[in-house]
C-alpha positions as CSV (number, residue, x, y, z in Angstrom):
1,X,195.7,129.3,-190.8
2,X,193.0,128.0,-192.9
3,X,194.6,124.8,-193.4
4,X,195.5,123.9,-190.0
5,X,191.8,125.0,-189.0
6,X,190.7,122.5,-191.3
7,X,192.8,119.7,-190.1
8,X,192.5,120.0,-186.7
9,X,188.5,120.2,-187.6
10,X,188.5,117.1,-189.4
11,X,190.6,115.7,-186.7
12,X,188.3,116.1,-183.9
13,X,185.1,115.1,-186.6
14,X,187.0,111.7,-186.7
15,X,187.6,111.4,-183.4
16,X,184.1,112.0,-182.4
17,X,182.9,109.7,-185.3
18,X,185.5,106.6,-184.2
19,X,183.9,107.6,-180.4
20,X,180.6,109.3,-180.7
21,X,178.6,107.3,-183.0
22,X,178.0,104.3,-182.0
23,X,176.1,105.9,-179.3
24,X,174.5,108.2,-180.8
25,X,173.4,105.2,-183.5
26,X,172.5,103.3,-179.8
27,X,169.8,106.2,-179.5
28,X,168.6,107.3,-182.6
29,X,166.0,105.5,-182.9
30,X,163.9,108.0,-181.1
31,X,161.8,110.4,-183.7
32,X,163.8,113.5,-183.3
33,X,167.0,112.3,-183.1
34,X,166.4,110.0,-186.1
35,X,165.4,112.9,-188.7
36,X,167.7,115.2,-187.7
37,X,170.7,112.3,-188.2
38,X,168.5,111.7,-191.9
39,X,168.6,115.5,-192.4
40,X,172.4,115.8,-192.2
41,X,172.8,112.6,-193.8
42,X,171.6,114.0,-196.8
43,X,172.1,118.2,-196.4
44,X,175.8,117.9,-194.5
45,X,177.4,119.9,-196.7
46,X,174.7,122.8,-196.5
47,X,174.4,122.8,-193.1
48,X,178.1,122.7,-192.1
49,X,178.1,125.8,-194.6
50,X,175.4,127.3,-192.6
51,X,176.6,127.2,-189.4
52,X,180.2,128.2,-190.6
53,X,179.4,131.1,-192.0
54,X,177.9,132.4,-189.1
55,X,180.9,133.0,-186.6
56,X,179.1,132.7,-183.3
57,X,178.8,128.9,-183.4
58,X,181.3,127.9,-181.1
59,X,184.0,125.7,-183.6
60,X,184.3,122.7,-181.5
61,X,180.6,122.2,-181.0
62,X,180.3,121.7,-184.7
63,X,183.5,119.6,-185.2
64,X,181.9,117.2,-182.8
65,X,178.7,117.4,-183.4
66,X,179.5,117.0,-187.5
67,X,181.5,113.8,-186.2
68,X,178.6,111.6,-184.2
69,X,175.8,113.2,-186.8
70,X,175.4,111.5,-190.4
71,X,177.4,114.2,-192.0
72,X,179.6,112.5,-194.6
73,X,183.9,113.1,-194.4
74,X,184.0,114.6,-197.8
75,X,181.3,117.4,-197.1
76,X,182.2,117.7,-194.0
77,X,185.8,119.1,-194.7
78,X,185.1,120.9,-197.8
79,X,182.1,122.9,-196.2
80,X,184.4,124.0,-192.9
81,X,187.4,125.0,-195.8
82,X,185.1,127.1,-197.7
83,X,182.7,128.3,-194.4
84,X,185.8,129.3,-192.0
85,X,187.2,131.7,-195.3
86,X,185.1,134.9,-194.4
87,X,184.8,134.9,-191.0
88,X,188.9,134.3,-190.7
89,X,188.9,137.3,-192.8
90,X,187.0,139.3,-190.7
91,X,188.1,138.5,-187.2
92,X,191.9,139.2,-189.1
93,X,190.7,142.9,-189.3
94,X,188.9,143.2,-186.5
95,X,191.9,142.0,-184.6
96,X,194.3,143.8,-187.1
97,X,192.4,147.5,-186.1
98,X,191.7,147.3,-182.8
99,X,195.3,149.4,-182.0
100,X,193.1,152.0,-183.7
101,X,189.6,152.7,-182.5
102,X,188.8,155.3,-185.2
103,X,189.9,153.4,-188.1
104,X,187.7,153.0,-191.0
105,X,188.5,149.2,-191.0
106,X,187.9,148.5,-187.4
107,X,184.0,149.3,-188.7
108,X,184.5,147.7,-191.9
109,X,185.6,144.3,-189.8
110,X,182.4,144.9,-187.6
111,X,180.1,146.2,-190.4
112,X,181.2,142.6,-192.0
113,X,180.8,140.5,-188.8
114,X,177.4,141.8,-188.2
115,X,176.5,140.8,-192.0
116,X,177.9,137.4,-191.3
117,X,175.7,136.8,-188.3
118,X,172.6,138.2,-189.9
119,X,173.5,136.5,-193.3
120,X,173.8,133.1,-191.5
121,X,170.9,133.8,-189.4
122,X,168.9,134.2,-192.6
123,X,170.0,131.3,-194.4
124,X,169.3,128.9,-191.6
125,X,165.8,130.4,-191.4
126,X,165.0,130.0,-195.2
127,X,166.3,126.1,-194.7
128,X,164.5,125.4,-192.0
129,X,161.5,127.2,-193.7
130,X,162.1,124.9,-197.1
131,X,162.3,122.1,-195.1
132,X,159.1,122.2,-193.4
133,X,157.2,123.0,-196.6
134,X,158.7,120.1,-198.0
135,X,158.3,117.8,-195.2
136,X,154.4,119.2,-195.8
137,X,154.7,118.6,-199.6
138,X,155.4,114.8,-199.2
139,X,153.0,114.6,-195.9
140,X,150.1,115.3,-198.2
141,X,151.0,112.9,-201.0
């Protein structure tokens, strides 16, 4: 599973890159677009993680949007292999215990889901955060 989620990932980041990016590159010259594409240029690997982790991204949006952004092959696929690892996990329990309402790992798969989405929720918020105060840090230089 994780394997052919992480091919058919870096197929359709490919396919937006060979057809995506040379427009987005038409209109990136604009201030917002531009420093985001600089941002993933340089953090890809981080912020595919991010975004990964937390399971209620929807998984095309990213393979696409990863494909016409700066985000580099390499990090790219190694950050979706590594990212897709615990929430596959956890939908495989939740979907293994839903026969049985009352089991102990039908909360466990929740309990775990809920950490995922608050754990990812968290981390994008102290990036963001560490951003900014860097962005400040070389504003005032």
């Amino acid at each position: 599973m994780l394997v052919g989620a992480t091919a058919g990932a870096a197929r359709s980041f490919r396919l937006a890159r060979w057809l995506g990016r040379p427009v987005v590159a038409r209109y990136a010259g604009s201030g917002r677009l531009s420093r985001l594409d600089a941002y993933l240029t340089r953090r890809g690997f981080a912020a595919v993680l991010l975004v990964r982790l937390v399971p209620l991204f929807p998984f095309s949006v990213i393979n696409y949007g990863a494909g016409v952004a700066g985000v580099r092959f390499s990090s790219y696929v190694t950050a979706t292999a590594l990212g897709i690892i615990p929430g596959t996990v956890v939908y495989t329990g939740l979907g293994g215990s839903l026969g049985d309402p009352g089991s102990p790992g039908l909360w466990i798969a929740l309990g775990a889901l809920l950490v995922l989405s608050a754990g990812g929720w968290w981390a994008a918020r102290l990036v963001r955060s560490r951003s900014v105060e860097a962005g400040a840090a070389a504003g005032s230089r």
